[in-house]
PyMOL Python script that loads the backbone (N, CA, C, O; Angstrom):
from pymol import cmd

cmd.read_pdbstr("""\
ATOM      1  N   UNK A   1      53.428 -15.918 -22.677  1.00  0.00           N
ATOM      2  CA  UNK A   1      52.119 -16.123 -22.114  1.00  0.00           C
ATOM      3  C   UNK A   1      51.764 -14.886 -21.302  1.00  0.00           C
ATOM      4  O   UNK A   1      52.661 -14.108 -20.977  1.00  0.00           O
ATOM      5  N   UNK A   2      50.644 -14.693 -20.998  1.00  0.00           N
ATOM      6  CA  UNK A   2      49.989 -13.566 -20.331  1.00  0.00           C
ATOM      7  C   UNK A   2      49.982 -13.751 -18.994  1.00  0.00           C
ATOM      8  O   UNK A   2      50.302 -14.881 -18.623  1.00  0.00           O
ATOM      9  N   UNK A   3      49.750 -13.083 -18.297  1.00  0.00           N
ATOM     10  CA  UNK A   3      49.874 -13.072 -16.533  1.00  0.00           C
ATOM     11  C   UNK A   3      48.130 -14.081 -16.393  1.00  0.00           C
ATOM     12  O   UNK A   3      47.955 -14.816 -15.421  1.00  0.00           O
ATOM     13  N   UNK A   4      47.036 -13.929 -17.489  1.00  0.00           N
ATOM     14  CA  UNK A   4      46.113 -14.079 -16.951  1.00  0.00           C
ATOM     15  C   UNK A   4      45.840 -15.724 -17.352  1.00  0.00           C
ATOM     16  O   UNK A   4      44.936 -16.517 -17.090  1.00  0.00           O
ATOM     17  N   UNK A   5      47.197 -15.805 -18.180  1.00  0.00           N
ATOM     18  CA  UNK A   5      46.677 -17.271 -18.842  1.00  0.00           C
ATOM     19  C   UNK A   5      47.778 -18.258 -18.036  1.00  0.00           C
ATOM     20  O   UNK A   5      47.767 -19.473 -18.233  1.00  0.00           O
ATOM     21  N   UNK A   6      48.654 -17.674 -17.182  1.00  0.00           N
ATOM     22  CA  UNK A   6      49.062 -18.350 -15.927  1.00  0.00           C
ATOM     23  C   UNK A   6      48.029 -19.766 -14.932  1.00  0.00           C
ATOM     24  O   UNK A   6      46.844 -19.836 -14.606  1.00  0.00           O
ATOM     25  N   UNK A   7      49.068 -20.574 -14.761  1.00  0.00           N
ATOM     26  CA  UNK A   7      48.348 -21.997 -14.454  1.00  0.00           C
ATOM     27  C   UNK A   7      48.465 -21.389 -12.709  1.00  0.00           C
ATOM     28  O   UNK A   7      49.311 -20.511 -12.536  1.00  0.00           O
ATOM     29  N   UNK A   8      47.735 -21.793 -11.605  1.00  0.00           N
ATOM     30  CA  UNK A   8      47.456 -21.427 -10.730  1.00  0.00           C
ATOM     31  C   UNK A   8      48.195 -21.942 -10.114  1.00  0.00           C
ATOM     32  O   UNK A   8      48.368 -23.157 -10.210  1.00  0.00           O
ATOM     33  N   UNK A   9      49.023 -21.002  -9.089  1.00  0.00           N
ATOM     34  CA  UNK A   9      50.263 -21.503  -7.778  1.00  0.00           C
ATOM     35  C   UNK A   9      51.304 -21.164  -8.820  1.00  0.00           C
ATOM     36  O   UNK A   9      52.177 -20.457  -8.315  1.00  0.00           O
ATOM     37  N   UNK A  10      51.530 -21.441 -10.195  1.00  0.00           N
ATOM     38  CA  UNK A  10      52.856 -21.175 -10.657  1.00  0.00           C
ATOM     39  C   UNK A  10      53.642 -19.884 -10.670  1.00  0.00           C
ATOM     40  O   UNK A  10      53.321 -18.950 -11.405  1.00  0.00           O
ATOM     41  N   UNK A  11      54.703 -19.840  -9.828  1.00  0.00           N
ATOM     42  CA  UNK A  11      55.932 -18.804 -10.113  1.00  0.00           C
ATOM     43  C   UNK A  11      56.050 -18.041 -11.492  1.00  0.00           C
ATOM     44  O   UNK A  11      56.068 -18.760 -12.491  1.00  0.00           O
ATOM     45  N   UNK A  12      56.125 -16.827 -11.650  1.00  0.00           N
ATOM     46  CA  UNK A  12      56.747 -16.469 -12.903  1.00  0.00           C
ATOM     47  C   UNK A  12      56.892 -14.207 -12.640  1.00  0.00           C
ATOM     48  O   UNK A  12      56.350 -13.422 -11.862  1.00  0.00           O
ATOM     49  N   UNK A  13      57.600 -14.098 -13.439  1.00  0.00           N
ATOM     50  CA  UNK A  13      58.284 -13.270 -13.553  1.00  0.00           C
ATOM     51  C   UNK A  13      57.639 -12.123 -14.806  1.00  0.00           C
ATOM     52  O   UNK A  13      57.581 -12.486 -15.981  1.00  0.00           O
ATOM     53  N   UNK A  14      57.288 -11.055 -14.474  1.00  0.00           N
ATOM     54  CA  UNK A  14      56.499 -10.260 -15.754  1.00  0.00           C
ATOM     55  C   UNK A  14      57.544  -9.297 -16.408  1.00  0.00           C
ATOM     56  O   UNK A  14      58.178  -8.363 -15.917  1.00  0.00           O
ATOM     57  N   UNK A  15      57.525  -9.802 -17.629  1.00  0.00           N
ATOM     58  CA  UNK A  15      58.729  -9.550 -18.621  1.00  0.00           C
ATOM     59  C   UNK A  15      58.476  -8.453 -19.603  1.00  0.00           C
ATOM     60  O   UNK A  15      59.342  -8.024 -20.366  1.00  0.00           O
ATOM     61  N   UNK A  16      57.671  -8.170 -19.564  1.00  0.00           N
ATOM     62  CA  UNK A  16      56.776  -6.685 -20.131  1.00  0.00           C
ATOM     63  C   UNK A  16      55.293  -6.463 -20.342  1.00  0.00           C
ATOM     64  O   UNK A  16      54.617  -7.448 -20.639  1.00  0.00           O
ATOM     65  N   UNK A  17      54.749  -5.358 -20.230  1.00  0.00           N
ATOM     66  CA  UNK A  17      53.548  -4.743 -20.154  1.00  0.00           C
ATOM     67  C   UNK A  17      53.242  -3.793 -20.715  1.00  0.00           C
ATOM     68  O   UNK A  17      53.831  -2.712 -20.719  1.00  0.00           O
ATOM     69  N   UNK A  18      51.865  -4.216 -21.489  1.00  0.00           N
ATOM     70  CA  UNK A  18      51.631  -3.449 -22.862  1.00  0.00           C
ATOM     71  C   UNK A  18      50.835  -2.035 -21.613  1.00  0.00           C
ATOM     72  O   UNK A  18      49.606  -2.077 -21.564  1.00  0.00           O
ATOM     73  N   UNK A  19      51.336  -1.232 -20.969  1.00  0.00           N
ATOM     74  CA  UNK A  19      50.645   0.278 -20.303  1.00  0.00           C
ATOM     75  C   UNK A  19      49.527   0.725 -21.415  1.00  0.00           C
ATOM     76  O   UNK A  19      48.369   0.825 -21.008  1.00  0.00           O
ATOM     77  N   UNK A  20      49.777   0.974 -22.673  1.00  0.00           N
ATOM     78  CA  UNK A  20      49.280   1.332 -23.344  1.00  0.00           C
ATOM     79  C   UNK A  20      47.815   1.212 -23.627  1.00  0.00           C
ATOM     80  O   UNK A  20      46.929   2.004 -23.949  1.00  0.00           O
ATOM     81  N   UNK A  21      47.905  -0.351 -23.333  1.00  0.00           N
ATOM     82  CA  UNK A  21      46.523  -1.046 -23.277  1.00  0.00           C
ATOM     83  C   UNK A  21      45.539  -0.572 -22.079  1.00  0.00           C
ATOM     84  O   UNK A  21      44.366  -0.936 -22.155  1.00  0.00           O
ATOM     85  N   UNK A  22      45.923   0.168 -21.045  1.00  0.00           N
ATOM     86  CA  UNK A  22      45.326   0.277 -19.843  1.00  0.00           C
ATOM     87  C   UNK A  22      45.001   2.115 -19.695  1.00  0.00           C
ATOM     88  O   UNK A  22      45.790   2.976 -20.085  1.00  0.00           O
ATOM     89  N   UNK A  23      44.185   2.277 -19.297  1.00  0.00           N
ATOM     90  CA  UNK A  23      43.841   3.934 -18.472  1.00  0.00           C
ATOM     91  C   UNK A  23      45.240   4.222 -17.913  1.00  0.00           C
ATOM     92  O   UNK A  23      45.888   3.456 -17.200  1.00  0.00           O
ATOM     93  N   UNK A  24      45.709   5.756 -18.451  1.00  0.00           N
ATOM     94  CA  UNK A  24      46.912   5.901 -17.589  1.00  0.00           C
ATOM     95  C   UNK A  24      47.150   5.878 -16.388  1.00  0.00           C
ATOM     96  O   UNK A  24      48.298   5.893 -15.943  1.00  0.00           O
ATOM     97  N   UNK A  25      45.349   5.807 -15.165  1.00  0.00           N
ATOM     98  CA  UNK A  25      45.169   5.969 -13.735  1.00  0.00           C
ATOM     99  C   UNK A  25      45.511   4.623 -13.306  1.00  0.00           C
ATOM    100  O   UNK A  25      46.266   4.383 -12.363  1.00  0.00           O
ATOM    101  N   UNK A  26      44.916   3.728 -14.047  1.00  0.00           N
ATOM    102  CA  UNK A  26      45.168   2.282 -13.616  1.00  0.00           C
ATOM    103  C   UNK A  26      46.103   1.556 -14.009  1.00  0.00           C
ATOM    104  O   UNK A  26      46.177   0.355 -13.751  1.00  0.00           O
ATOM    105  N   UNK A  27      47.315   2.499 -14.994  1.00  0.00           N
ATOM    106  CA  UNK A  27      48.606   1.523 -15.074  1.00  0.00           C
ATOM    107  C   UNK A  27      49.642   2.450 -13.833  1.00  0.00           C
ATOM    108  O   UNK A  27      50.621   2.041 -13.208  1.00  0.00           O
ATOM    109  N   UNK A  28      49.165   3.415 -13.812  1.00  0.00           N
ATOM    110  CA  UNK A  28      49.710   3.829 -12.299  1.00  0.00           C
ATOM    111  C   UNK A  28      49.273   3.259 -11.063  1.00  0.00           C
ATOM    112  O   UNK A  28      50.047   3.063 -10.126  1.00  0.00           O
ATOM    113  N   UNK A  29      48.642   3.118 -11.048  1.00  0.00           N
ATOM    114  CA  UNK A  29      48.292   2.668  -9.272  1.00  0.00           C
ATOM    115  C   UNK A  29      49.365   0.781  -9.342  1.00  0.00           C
ATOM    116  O   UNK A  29      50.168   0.287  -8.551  1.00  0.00           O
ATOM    117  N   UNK A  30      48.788   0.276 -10.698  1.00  0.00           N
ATOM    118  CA  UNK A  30      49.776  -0.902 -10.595  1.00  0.00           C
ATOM    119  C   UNK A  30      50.794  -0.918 -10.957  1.00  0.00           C
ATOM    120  O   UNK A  30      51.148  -2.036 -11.330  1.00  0.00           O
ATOM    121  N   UNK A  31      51.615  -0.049 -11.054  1.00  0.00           N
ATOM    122  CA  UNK A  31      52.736   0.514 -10.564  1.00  0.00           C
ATOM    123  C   UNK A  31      53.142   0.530  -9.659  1.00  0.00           C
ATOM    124  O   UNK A  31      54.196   0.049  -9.243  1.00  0.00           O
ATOM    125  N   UNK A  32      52.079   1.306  -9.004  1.00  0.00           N
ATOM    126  CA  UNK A  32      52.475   1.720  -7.478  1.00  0.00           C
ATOM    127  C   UNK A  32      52.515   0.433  -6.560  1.00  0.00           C
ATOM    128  O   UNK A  32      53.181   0.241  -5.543  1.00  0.00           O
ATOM    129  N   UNK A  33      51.719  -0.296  -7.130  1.00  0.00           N
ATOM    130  CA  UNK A  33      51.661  -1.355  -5.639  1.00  0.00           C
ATOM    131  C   UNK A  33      52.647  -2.808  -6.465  1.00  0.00           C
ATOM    132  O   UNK A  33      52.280  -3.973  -6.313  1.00  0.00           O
ATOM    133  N   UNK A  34      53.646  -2.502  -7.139  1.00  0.00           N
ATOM    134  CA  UNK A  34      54.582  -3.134  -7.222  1.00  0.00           C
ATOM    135  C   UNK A  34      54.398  -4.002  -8.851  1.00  0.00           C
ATOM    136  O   UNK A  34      55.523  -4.409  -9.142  1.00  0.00           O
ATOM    137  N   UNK A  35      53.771  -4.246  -9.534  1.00  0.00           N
ATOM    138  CA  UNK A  35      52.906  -4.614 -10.463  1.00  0.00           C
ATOM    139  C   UNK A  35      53.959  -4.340 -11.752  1.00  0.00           C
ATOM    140  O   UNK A  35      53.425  -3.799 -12.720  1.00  0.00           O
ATOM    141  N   UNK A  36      54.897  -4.544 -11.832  1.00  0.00           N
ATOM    142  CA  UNK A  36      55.347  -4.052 -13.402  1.00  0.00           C
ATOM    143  C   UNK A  36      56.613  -5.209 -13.643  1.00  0.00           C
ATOM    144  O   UNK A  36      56.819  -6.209 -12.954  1.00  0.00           O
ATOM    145  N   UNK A  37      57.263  -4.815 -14.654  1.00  0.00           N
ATOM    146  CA  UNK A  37      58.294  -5.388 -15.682  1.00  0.00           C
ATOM    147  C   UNK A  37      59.317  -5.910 -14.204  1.00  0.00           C
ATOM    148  O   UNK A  37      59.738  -5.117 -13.361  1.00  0.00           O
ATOM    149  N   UNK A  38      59.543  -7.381 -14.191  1.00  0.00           N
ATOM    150  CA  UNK A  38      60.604  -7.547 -13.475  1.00  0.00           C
ATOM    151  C   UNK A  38      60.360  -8.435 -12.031  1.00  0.00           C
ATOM    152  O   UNK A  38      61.085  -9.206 -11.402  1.00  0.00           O
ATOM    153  N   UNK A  39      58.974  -7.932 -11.831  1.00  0.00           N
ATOM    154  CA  UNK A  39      58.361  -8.294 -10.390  1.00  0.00           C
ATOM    155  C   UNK A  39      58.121 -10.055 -10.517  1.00  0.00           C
ATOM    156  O   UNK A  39      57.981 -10.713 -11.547  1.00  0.00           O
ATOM    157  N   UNK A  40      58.130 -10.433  -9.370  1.00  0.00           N
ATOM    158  CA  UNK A  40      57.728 -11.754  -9.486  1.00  0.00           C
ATOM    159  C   UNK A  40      56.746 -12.036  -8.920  1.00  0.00           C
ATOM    160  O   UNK A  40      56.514 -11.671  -7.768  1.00  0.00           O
ATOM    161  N   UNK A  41      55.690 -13.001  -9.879  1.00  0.00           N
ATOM    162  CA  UNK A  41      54.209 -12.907  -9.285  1.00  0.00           C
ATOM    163  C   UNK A  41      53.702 -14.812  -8.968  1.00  0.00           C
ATOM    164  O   UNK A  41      54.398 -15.779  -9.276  1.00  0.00           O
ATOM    165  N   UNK A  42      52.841 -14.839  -8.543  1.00  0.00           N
ATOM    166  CA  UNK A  42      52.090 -16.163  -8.700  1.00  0.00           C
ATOM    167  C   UNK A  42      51.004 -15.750  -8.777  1.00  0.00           C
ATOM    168  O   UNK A  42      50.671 -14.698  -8.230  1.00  0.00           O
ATOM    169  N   UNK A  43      50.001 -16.672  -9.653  1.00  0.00           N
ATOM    170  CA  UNK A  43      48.309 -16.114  -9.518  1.00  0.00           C
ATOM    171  C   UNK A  43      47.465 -17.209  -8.601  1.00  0.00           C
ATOM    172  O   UNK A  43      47.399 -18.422  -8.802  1.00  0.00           O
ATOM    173  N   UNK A  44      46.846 -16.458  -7.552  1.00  0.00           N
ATOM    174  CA  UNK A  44      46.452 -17.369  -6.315  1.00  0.00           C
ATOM    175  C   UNK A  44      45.443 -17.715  -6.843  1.00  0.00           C
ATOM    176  O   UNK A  44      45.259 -18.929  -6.756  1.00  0.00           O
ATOM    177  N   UNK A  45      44.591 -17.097  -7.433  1.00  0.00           N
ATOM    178  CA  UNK A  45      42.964 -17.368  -7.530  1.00  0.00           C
ATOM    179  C   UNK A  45      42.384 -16.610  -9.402  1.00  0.00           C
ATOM    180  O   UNK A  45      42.528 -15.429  -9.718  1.00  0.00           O
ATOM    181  N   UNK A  46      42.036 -17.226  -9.913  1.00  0.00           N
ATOM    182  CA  UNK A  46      40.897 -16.576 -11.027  1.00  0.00           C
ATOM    183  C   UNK A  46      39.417 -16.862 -10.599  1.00  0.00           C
ATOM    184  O   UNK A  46      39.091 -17.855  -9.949  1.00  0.00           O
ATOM    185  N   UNK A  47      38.599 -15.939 -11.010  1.00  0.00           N
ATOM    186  CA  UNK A  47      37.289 -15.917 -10.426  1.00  0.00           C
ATOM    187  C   UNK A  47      36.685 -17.362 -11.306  1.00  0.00           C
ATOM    188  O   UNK A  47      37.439 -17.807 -12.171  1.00  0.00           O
ATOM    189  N   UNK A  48      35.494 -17.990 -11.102  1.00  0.00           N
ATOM    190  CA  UNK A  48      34.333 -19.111 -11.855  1.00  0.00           C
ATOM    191  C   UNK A  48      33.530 -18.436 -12.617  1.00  0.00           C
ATOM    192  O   UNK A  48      32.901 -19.047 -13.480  1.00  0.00           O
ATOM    193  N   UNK A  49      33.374 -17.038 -12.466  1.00  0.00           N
ATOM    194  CA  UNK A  49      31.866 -16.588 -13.305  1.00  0.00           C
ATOM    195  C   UNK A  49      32.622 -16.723 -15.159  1.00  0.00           C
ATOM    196  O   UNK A  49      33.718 -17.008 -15.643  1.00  0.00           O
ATOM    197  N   UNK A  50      31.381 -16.358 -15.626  1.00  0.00           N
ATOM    198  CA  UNK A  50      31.735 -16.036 -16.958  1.00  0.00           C
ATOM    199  C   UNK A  50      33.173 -15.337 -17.288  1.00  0.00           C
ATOM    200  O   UNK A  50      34.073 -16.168 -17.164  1.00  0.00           O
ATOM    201  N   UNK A  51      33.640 -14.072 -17.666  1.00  0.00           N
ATOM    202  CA  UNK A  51      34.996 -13.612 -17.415  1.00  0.00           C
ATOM    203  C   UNK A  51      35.925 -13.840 -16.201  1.00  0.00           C
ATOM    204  O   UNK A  51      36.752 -12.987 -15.877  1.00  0.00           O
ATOM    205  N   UNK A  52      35.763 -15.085 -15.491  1.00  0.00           N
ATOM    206  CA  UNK A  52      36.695 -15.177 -14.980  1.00  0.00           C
ATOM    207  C   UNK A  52      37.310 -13.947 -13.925  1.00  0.00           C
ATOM    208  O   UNK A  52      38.357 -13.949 -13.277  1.00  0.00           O
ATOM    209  N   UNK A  53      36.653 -13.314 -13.983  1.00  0.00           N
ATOM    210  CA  UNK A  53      37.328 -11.974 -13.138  1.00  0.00           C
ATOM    211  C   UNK A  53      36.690 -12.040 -11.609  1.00  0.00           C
ATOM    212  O   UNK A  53      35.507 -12.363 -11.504  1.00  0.00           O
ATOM    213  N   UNK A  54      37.499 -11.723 -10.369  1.00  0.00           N
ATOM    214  CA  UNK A  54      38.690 -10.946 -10.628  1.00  0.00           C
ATOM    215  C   UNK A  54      39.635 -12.497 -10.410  1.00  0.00           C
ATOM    216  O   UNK A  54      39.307 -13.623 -10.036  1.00  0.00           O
ATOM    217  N   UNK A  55      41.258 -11.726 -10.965  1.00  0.00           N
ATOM    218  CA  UNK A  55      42.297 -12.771 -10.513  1.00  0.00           C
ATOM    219  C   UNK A  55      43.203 -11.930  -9.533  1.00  0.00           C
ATOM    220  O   UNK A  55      43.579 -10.760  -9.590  1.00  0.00           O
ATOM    221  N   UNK A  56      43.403 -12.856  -8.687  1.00  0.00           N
ATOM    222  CA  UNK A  56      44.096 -12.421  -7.097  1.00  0.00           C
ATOM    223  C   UNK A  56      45.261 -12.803  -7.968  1.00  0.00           C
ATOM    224  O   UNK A  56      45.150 -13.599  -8.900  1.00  0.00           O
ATOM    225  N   UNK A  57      46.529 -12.128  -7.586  1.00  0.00           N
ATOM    226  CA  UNK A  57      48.105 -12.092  -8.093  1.00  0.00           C
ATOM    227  C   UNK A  57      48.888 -12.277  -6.191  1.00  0.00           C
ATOM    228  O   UNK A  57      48.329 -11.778  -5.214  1.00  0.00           O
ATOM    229  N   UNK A  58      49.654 -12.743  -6.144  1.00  0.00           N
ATOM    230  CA  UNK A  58      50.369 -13.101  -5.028  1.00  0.00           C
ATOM    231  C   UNK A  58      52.045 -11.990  -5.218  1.00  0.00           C
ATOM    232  O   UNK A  58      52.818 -12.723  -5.836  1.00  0.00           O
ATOM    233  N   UNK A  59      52.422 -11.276  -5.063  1.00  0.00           N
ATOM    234  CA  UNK A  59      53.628 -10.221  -5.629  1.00  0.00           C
ATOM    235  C   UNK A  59      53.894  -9.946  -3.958  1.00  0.00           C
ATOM    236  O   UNK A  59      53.096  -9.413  -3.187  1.00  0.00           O
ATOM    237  N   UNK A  60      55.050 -10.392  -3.684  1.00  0.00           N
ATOM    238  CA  UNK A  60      55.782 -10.349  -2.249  1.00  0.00           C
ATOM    239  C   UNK A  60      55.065 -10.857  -1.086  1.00  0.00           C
ATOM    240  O   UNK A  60      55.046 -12.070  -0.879  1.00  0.00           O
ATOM    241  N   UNK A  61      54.424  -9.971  -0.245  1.00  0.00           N
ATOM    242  CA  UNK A  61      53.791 -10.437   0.695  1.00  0.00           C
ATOM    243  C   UNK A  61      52.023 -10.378   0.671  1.00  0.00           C
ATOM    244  O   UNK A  61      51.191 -10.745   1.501  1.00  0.00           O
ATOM    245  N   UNK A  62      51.869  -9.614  -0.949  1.00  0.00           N
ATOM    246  CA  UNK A  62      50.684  -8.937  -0.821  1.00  0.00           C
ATOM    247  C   UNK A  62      49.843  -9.761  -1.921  1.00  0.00           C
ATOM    248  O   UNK A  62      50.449 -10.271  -2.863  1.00  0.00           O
ATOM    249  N   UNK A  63      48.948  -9.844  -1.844  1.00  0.00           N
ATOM    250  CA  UNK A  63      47.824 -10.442  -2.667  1.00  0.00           C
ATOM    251  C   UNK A  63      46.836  -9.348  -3.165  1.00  0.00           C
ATOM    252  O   UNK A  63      46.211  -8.678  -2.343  1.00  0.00           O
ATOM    253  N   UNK A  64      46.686  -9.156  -4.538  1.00  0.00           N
ATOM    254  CA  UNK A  64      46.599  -8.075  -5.283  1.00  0.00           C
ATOM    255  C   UNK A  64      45.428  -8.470  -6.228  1.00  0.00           C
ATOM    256  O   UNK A  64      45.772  -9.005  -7.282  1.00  0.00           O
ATOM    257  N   UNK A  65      44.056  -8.282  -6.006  1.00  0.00           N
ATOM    258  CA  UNK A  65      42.922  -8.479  -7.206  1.00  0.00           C
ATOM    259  C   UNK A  65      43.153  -7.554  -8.469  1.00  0.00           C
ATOM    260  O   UNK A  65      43.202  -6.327  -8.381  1.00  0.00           O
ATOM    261  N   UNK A  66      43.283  -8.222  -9.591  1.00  0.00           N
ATOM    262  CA  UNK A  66      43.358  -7.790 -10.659  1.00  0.00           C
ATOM    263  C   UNK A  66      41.796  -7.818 -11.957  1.00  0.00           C
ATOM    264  O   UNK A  66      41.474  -8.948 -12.325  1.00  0.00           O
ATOM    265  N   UNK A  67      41.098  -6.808 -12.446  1.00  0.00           N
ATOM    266  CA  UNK A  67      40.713  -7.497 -13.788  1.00  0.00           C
ATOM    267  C   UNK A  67      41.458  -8.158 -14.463  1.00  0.00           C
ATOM    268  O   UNK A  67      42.635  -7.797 -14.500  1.00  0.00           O
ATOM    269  N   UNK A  68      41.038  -9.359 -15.238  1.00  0.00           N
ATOM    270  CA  UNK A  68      41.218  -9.986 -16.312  1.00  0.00           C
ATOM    271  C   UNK A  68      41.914  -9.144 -17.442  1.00  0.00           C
ATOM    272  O   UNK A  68      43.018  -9.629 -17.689  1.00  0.00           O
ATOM    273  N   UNK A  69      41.742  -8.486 -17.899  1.00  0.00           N
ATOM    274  CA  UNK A  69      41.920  -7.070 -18.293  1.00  0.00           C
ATOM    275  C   UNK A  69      43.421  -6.621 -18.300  1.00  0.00           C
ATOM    276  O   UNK A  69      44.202  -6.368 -19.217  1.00  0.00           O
ATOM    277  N   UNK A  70      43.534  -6.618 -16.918  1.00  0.00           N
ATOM    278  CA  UNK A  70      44.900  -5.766 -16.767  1.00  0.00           C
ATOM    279  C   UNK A  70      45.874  -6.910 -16.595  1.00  0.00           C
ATOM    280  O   UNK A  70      47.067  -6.608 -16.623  1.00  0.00           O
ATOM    281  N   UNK A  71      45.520  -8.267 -16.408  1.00  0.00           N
ATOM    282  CA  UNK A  71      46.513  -8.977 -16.522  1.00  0.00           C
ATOM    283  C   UNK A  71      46.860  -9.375 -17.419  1.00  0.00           C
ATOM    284  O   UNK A  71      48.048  -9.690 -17.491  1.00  0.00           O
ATOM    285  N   UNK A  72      45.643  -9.624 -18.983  1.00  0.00           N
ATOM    286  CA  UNK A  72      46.048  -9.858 -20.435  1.00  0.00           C
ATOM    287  C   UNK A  72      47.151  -8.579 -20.716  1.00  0.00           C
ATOM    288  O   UNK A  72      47.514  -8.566 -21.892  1.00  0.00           O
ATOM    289  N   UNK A  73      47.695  -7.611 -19.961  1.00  0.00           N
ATOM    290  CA  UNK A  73      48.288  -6.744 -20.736  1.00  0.00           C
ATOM    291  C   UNK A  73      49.962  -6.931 -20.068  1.00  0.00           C
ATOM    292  O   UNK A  73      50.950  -6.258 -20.360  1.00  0.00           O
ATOM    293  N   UNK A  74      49.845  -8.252 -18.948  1.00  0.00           N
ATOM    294  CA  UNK A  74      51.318  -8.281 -18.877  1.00  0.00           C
ATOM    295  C   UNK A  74      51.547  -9.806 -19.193  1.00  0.00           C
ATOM    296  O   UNK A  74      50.899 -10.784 -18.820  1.00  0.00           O
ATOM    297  N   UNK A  75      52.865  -9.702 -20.138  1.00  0.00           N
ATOM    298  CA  UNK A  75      53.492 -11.255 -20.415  1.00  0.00           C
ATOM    299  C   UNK A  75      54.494 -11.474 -19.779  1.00  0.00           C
ATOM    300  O   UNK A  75      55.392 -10.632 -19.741  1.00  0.00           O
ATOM    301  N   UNK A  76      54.617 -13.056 -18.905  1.00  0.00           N
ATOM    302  CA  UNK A  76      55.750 -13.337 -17.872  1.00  0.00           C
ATOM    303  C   UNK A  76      55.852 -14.515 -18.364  1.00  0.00           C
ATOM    304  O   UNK A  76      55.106 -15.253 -19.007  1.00  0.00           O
ATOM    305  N   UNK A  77      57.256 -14.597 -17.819  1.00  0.00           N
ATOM    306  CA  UNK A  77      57.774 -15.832 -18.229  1.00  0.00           C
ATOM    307  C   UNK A  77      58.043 -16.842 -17.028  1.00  0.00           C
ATOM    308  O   UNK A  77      58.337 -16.502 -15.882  1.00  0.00           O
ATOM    309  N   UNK A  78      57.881 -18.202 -17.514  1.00  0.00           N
ATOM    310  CA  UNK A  78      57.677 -19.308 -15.961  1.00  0.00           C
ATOM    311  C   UNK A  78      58.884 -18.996 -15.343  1.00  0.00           C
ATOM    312  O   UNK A  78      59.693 -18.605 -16.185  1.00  0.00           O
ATOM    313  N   UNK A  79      59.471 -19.016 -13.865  1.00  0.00           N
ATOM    314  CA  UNK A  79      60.268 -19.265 -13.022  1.00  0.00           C
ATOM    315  C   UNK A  79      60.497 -21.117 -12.837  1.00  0.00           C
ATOM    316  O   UNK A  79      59.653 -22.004 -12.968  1.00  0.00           O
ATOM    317  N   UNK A  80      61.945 -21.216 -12.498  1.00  0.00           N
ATOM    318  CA  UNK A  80      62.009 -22.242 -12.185  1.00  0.00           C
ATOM    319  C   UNK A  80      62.357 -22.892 -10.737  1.00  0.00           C
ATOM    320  O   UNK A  80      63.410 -22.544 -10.202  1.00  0.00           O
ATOM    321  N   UNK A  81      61.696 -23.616 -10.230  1.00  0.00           N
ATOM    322  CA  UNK A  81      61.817 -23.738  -8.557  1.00  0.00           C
ATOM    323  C   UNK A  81      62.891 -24.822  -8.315  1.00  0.00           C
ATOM    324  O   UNK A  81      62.708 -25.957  -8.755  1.00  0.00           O
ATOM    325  N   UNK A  82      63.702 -24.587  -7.815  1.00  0.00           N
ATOM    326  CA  UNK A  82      64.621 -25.704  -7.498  1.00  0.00           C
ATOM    327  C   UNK A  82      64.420 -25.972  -5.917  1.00  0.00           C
ATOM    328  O   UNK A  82      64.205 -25.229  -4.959  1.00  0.00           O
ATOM    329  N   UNK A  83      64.616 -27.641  -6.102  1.00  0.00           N
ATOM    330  CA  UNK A  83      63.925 -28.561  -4.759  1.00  0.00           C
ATOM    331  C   UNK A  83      65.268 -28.054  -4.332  1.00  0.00           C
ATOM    332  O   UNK A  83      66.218 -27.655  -5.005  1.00  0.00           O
ATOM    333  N   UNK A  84      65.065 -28.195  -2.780  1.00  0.00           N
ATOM    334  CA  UNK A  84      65.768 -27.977  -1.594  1.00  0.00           C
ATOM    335  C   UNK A  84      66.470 -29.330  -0.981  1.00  0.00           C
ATOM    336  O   UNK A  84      67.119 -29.270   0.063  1.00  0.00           O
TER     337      UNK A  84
END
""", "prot")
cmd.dss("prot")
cmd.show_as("cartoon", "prot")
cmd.util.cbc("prot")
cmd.orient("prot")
């Protein structure tokens, strides 16, 4: 599944990312702010309008607006939460 087709609040883990698909400026910067193969994300928010854009990503402490766009280009796989 895609980062963008993520059910909202759910845990999951981005297991690869098509870069290719993206401007080389803007698969760098999400890079930079932690955004790649491995990271563990939740998606807080997708927008109501028509495309849905933007979607807020939750990745450590930081909450990260994404296009729609750049999240169809990463696929993660669900995490599993074990009760306490």
């Amino acid at each position: 599944m895609t980062l963008d087709e993520l059910p909202l609040g759910t845990p999951a883990r981005i297991v690869s990312a098509n870069w290719d698909a993206l401007v080389p400026e803007e698969a760098q910067r999400l890079k930079a702010l932690g955004i790649e193969e491995g990271a563990e994300v939740r998606l807080a928010y997708r927008g109501v309008f028509l495309a849905r854009d933007p979607i807020a990503v939750e990745i450590g402490r930081m909450t990260v607006a994404l296009r729609r766009v750049h999240a169809r280009a990463m696929q993660v796989e669900l995490l599993t939460v074990l009760a306490a």
